[in-house]
N, CA, C and O atoms as a Tinker XYZ file with bonds, in Angstrom:
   200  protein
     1  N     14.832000  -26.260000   -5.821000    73     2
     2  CA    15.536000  -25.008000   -5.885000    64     1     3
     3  C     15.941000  -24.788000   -7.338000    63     2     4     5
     4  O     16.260000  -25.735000   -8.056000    81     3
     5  N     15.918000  -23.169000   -7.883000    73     3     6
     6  CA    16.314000  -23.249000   -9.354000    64     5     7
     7  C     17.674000  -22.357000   -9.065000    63     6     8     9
     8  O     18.145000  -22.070000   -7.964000    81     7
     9  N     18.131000  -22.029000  -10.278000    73     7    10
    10  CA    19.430000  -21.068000  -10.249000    64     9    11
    11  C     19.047000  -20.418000  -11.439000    63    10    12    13
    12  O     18.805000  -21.148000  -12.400000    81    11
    13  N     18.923000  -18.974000  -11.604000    73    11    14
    14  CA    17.823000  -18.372000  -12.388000    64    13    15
    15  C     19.305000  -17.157000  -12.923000    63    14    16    17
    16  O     20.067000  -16.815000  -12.020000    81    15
    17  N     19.594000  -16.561000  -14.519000    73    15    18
    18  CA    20.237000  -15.370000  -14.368000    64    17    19
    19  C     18.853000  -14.598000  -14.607000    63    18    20    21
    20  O     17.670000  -14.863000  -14.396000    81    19
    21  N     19.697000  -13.311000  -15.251000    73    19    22
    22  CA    18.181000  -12.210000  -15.508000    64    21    23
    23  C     17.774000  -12.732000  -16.433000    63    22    24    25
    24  O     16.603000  -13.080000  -16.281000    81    23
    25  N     18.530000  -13.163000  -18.127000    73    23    26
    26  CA    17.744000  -13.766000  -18.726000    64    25    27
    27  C     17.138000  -14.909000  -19.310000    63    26    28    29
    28  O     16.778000  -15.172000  -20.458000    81    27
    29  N     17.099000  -15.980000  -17.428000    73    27    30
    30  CA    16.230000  -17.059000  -17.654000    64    29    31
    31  C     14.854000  -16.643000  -16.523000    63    30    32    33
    32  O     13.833000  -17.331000  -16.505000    81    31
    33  N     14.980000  -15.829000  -15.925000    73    31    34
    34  CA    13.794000  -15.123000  -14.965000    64    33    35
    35  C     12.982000  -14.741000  -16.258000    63    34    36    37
    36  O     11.989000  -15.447000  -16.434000    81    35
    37  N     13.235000  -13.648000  -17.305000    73    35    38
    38  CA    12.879000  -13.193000  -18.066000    64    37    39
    39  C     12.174000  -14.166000  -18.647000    63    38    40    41
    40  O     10.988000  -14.205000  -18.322000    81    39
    41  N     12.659000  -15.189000  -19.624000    73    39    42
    42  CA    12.178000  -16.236000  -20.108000    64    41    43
    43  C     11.126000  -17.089000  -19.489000    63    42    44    45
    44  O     10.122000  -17.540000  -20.041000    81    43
    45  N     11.561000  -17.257000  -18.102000    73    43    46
    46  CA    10.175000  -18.458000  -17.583000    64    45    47
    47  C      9.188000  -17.054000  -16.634000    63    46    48    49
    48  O      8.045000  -17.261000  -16.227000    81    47
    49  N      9.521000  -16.439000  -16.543000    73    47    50
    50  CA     8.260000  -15.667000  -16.036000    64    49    51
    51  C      7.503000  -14.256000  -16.511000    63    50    52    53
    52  O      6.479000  -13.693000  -16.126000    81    51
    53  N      8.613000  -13.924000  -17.647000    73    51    54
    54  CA     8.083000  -12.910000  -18.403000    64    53    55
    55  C      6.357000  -12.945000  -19.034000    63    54    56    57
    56  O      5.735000  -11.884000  -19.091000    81    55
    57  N      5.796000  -14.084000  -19.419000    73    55    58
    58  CA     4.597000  -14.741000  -19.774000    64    57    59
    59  C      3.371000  -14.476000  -18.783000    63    58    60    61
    60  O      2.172000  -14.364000  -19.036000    81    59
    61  N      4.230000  -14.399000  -17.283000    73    59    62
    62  CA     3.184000  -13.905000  -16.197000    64    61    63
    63  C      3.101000  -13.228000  -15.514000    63    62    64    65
    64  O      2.809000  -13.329000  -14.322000    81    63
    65  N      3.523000  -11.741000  -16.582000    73    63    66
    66  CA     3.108000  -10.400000  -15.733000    64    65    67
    67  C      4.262000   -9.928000  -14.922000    63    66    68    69
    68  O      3.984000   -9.399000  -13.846000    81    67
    69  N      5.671000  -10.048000  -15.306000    73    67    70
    70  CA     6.722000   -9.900000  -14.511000    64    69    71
    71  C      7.248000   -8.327000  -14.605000    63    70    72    73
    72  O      7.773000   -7.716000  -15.536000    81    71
    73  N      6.819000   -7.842000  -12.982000    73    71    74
    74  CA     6.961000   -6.561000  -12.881000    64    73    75
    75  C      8.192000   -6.158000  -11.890000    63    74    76    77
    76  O      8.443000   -4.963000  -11.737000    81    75
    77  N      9.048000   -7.266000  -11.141000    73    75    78
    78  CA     9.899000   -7.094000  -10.058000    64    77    79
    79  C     10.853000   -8.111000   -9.655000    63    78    80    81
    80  O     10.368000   -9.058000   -9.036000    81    79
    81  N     12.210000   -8.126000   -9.888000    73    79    82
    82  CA    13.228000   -9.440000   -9.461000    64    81    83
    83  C     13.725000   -8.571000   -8.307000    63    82    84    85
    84  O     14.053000   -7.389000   -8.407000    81    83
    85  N     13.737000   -9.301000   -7.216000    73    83    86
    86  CA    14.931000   -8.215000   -6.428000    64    85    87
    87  C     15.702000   -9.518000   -5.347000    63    86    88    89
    88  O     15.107000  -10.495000   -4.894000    81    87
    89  N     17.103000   -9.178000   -5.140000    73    87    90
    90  CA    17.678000  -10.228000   -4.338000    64    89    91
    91  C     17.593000  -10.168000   -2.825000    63    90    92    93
    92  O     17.369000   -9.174000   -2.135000    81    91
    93  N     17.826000  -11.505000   -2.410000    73    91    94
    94  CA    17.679000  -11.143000   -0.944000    64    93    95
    95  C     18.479000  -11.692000   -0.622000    63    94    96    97
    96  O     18.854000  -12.760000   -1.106000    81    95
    97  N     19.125000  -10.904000    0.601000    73    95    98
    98  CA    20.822000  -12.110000    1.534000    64    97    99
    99  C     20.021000  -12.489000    2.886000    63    98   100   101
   100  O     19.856000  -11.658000    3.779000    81    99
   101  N     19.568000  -13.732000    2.957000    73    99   102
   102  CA    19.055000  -14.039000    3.875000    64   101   103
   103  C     20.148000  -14.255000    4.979000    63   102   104   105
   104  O     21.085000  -14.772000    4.371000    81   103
   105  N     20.527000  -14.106000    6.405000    73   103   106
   106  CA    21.588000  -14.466000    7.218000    64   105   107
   107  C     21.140000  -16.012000    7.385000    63   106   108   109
   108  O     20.039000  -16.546000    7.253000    81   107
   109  N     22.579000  -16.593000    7.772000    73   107   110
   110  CA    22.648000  -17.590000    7.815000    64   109   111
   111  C     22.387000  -17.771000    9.328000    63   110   112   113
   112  O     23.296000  -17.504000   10.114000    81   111
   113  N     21.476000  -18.107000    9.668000    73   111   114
   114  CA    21.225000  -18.679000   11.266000    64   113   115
   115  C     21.711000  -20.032000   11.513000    63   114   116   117
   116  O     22.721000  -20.111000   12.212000    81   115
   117  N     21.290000  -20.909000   11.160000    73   115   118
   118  CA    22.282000  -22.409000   12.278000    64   117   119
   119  C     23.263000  -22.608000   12.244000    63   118   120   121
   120  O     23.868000  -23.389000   12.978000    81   119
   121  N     24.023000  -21.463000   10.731000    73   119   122
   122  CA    25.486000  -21.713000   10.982000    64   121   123
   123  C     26.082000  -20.447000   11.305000    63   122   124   125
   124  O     26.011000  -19.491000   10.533000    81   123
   125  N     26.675000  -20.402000   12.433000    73   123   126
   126  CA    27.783000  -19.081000   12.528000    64   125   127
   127  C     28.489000  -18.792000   11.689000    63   126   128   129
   128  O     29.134000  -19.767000   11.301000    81   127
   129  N     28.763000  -17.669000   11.054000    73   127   130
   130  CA    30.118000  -17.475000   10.537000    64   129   131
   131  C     29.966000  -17.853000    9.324000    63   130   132   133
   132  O     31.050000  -18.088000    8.790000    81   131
   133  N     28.998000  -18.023000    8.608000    73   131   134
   134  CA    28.808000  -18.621000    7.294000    64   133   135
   135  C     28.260000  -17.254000    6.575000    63   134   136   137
   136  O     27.733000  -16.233000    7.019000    81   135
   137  N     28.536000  -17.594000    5.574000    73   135   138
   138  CA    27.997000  -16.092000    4.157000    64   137   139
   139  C     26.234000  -16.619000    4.395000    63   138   140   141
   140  O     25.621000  -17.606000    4.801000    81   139
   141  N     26.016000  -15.560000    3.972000    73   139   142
   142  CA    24.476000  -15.460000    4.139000    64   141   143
   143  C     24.522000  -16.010000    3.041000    63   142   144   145
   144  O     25.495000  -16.030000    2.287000    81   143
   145  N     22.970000  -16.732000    2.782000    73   143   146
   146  CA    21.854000  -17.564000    1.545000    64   145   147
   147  C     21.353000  -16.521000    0.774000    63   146   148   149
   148  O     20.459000  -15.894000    1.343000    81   147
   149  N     21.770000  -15.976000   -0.808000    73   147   150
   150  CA    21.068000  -15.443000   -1.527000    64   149   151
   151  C     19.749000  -16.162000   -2.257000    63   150   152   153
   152  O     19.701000  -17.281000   -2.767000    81   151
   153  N     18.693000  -15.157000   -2.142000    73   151   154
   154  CA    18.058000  -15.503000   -2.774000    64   153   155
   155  C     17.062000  -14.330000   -4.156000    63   154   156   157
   156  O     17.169000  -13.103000   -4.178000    81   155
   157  N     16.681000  -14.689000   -4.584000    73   155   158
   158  CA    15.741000  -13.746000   -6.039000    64   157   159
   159  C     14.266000  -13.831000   -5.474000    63   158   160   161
   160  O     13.711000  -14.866000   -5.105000    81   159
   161  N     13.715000  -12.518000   -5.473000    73   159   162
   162  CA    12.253000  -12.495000   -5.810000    64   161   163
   163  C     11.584000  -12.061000   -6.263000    63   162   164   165
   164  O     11.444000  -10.839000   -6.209000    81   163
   165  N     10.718000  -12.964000   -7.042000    73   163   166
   166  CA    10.427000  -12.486000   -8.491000    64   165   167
   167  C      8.738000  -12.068000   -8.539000    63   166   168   169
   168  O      7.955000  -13.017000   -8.596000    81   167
   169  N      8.317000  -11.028000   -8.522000    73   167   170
   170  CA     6.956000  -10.538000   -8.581000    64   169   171
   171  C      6.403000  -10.493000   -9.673000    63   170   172   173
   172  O      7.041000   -9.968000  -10.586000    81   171
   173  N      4.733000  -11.141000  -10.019000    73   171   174
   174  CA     4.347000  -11.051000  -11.243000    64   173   175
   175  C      2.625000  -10.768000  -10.569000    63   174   176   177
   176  O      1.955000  -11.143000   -9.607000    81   175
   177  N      2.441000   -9.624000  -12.099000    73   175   178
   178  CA     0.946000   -9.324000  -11.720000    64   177   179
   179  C     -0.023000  -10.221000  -12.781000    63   178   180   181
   180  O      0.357000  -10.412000  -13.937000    81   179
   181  N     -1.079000  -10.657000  -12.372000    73   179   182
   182  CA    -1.593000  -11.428000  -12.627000    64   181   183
   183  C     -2.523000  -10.619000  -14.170000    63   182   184   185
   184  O     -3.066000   -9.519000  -14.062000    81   183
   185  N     -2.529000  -11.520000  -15.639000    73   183   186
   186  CA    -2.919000  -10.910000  -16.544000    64   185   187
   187  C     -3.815000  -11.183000  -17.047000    63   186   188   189
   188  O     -3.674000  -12.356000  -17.390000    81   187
   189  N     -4.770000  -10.813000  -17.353000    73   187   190
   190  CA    -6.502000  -10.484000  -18.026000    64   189   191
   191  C     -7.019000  -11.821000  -17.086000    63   190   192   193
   192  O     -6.841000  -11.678000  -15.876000    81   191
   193  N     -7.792000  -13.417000  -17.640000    73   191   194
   194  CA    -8.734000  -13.604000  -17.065000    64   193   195
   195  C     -7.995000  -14.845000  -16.886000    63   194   196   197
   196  O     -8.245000  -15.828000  -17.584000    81   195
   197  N     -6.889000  -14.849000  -15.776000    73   195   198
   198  CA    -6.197000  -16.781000  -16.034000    64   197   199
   199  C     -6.667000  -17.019000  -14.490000    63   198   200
   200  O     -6.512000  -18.119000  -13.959000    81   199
């Protein structure tokens, strides 16, 4: 698992085509009553011939 701000997303994935961060609150299922699991997802388009 990483812990990413905007500008370490920027830094490690800017290099591969980074077109989209967006967060997600996943609900917490096995535990009741618990804060949902954030998470980041980070979209990159793939560039010239890698």
């Amino acid at each position: 698992m990483f812990f990413y701000d905007s500008d370490s997303i920027e830094q490690d994935f800017g290099k591969y085509g980074l077109i989209e961060v967006s967060e997600i609150d996943e609900p917490n299922k096995h535990m009741k009553n618990k804060p949902s699991i954030n998470f980041i997802m980070v979209k990159c388009r793939k560039i010239g011939n890698c």
